[in-house]
C-alpha positions in Angstrom: -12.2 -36.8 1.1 -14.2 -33.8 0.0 -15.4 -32.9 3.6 -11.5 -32.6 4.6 -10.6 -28.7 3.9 -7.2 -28.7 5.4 -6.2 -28.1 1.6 -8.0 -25.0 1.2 -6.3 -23.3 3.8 -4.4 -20.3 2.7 -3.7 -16.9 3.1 -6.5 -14.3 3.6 -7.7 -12.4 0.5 -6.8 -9.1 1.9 -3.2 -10.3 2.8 -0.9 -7.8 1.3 3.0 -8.3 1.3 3.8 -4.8 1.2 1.5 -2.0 1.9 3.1 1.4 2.3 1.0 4.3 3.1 1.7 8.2 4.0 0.4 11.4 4.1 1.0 15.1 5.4 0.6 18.7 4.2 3.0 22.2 4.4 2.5 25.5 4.4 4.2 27.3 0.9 6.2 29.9 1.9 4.2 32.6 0.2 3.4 36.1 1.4 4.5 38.5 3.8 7.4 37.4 5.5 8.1 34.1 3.5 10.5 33.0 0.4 8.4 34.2 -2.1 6.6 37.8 -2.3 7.9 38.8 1.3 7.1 42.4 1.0 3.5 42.0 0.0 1.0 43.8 1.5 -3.0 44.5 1.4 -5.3 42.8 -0.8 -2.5 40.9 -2.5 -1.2 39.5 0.4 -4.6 38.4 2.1 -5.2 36.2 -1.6 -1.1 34.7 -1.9 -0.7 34.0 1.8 -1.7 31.0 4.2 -2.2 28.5 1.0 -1.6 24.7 2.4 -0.7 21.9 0.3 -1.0 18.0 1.6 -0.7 14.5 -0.1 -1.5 10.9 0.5 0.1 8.4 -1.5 -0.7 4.6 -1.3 1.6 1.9 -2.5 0.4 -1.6 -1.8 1.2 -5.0 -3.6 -1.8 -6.9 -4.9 -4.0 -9.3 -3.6 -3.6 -13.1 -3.2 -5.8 -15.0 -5.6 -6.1 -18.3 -7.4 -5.4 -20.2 -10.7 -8.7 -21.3 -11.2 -9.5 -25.1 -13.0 -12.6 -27.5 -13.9 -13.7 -28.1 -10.7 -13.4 -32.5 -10.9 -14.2 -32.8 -6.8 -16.0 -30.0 -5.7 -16.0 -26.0 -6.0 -12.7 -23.9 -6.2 -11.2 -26.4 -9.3 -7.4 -25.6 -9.1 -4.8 -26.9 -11.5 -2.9 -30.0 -11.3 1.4 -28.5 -11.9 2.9 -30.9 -14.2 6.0 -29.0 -15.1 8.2 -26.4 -13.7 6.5 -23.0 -13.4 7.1 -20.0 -11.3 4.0 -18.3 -10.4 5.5 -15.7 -8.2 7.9 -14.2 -11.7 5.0 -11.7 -12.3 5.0 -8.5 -13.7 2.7 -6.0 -16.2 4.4 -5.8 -19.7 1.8 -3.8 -21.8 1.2 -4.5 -25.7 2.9 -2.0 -27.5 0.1 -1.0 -30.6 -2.7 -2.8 -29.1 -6.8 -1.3 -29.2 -7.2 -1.8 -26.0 -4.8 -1.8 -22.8 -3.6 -5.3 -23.3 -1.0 -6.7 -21.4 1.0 -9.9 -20.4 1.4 -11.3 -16.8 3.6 -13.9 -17.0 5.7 -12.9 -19.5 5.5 -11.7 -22.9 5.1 -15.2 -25.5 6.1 -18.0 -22.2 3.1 -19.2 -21.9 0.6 -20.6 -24.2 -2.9 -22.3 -24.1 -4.0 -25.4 -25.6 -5.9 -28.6 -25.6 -6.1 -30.5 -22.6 -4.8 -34.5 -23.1 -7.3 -36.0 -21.1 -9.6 -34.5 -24.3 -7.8 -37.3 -25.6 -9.2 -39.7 -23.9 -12.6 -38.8 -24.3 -14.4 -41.1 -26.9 -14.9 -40.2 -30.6 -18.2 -41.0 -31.0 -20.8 -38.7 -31.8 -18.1 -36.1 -31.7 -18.1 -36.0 -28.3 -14.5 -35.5 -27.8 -14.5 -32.5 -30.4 -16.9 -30.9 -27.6 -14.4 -31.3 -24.9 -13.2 -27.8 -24.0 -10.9 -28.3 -21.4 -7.1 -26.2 -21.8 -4.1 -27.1 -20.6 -0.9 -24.3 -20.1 2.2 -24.8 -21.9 5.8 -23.4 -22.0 5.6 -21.9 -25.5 9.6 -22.2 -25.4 9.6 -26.0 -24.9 5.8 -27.4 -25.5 5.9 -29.3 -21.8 2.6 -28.6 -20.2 3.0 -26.9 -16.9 -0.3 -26.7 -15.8 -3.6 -28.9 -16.7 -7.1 -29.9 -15.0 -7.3 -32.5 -12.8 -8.8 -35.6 -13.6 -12.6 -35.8 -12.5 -12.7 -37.3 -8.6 -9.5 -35.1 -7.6 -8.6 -31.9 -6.5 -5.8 -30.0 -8.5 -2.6 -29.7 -6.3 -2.1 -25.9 -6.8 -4.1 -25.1 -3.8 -5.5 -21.7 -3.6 -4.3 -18.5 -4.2 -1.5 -19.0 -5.2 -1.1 -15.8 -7.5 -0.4 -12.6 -6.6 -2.4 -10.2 -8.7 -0.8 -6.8 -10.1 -0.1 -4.2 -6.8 -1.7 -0.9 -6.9 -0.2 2.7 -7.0 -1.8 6.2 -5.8 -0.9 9.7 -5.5 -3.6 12.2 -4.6 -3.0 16.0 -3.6 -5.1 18.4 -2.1 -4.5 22.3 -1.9 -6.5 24.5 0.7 -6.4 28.3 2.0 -8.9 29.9 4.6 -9.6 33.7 4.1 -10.2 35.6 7.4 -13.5 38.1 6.7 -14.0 39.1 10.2 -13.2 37.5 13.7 -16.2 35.1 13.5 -16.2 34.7 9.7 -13.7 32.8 7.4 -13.8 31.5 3.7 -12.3 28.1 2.8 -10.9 27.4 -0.7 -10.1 23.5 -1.3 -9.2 21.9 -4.0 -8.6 18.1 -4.0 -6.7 15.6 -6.9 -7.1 12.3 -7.2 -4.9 10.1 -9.4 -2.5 13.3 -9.7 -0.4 11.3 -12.4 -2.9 9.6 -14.0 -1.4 6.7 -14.0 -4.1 3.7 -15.0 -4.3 0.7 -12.7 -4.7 -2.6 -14.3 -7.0 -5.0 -14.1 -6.5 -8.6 -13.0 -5.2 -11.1 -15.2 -7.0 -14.1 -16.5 -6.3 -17.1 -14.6 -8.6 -19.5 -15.7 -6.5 -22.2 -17.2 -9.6 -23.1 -19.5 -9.8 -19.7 -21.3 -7.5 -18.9 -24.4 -6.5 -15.6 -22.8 -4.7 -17.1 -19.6 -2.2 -14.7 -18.3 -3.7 -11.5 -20.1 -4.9 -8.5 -19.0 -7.1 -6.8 -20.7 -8.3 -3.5 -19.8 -7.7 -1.3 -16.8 -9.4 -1.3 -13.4 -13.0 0.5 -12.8 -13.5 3.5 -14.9 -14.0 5.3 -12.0 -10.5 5.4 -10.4 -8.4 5.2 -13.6 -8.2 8.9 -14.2 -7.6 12.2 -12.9 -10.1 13.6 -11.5 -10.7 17.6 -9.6 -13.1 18.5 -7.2 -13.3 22.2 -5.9 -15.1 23.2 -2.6 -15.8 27.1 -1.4 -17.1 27.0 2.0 -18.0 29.9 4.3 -17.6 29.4 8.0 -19.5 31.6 10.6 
């Protein structure tokens, strides 16, 4: 019954099982009176004292999303399981010598791709079952197939997303000191980090059971948040 959607419920995409977040800031004990260069005075001490340092450092595990199939019913095709797999044995294992950032999701060499059997089925002539493209998922240990497309008027039995894709990781910094000129005049120095270590966040794997690359990542997340990166502010407050 495609009008019943009592399959399709699931968790929320922004569902996260662990999301840890924190952030504060300190004053370095620099300057007169502090741990380091306690007997300064003058100039020097107005320039080394009053410097604040803070943090904020995200650590969230990914987002729920789905193993996506032909869809033989209507839209959102998932997979039929036929054989013993454990979607929830995850983990990034990055190709040592690779071009590009290529890793594996579910395991270096446990999975591989290959022809669906209901191509099988599909009649010989005119070629038309050398056009079928359908791919199946196999243990590449024992050949069973694990996962395959459902046959067309059903839905696949995976249900939706059922994959948790790769978490996320973040520290960013900041470092700030204000310069008193007068009584109604102050400098501000700030200088903020992102991606302090940085460390590259990968992208999500392929999950389509269809493509050759099922289970691979390939690449890193947006260009924009996968390096280091220093922005410097001088502000003058009157």
């Amino acid at each position: 019954n495609p009008t019943d959607r009592h399959p399709d419920y699931t968790v929320l995409g922004d569902t996260r099982t662990h999301d840890f977040r924190t952030n504060g800031s300190f004053a370095l004990p620099i300057g007169p009176n502090k741990l380091l260069f306690a007997n300064s005075s003058g100039v020097l001490a107005r320039i080394i004292e009053g410097w604040q340092a803070g943090w904020i450092v995200n650590i969230n595990s990914g987002a729920p999303t789905s193993v996506s199939a032909q869809s033989m019913l209507y839209a959102n095709g998932t997979p039929d399981i036929v054989g013993p797999i454990n979607l929830k044995a995850v983990g990034v294992q990055w190709v040592d010598g690779a071009a590009t950032p290529t890793a594996n999701y579910f395991g270096a060499g446990a999975l591989r791709s290959d022809d669906d059997p209901q191509c099988a089925s599909v009649t010989t002539a005119q070629g038309l079952n050398s056009a079928c493209t359908l791919n199946a998922v196999f243990d590449a240990n024992t050949g069973q197939i694990l996962l395959r497309n459902p046959l067309p008027g059903q839905r696949g039995t995976l249900g939706q997303r059922a994959v948790q894709a790769p978490g996320r990781w973040r520290f960013d910094a900041n470092l700030k000191k204000q310069i008193i000129v007068s009584e109604s005049k102050s400098i501000e120095f700030r200088m903020d980090l992102s991606n302090v270590f940085n460390h590259p966040e990968p992208a999500n794997p392929t999950l389509d059971i269809n493509s050759n690359n099922f289970g691979l990542i390939t690449g890193a997340a947006a260009k924009s948040t996968q390096h280091r990166q220093f922005q410097a502010q001088l502000r003058l407050n009157f």
